[in-house]
C-alpha positions in Angstrom: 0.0 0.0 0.0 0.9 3.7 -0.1 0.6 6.1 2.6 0.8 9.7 2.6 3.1 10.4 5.6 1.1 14.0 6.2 -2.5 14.0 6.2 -3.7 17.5 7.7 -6.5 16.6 10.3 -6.5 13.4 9.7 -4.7 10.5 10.5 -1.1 10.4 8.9 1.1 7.7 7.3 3.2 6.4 9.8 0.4 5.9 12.7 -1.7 4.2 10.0 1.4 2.1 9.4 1.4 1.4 13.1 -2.2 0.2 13.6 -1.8 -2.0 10.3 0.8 -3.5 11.1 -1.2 -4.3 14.4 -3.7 -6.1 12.3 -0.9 -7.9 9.8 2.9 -7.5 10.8 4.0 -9.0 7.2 2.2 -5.9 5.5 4.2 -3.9 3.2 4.1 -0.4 2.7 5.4 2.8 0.6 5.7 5.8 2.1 5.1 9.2 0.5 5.7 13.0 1.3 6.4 16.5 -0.2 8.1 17.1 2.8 11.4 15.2 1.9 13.1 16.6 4.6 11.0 14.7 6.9 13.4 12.0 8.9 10.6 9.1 7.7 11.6 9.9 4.0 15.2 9.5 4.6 14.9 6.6 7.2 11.7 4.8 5.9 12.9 1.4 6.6 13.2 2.3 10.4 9.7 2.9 10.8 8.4 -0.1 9.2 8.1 1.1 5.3 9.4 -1.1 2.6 9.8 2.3 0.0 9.4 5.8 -0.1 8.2 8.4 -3.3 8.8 12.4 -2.5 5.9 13.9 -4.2 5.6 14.9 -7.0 6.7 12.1 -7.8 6.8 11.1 -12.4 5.2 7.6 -12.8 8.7 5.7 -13.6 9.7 7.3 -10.4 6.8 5.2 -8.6 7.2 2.2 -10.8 10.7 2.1 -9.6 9.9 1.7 -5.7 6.8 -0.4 -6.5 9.0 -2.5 -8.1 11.6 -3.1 -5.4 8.9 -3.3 -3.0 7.3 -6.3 -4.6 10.7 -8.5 -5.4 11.8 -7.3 -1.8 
């Protein structure tokens, strides 16, 4: 799946991450942001995501990390 890591009012990507992973600790997820100074973005892997995207983000640019995601 991919999860925006900011959602204003609302609940963001890495709590989402959290409760899913909860619910399934072998899910997979892609994390993505504007903000790529954010230290999820350049640490994804150390809060659970299997990929990150900065936004905007050009398809190929997605294709790549949906890629690597699903080989693992």
């Amino acid at each position: 799946m991919i999860l925006n890591l900011t959602v204003p009012g609302g609940m963001g990507g890495q709590e989402a991450l959290h409760q899913l992973k909860a619910l399934d600790p072998d899910v997979r997820a892609i994390v993505s942001s504007g903000y790529s100074n954010d230290p999820v973005m350049a640490n994804y892997a150390h809060y659970g995501f299997c990929g990150a995207v900065k936004k905007p983000y050009l398809v190929q640019e997605m294709s790549c990390v949906l890629d690597e995601v699903i080989k693992g």
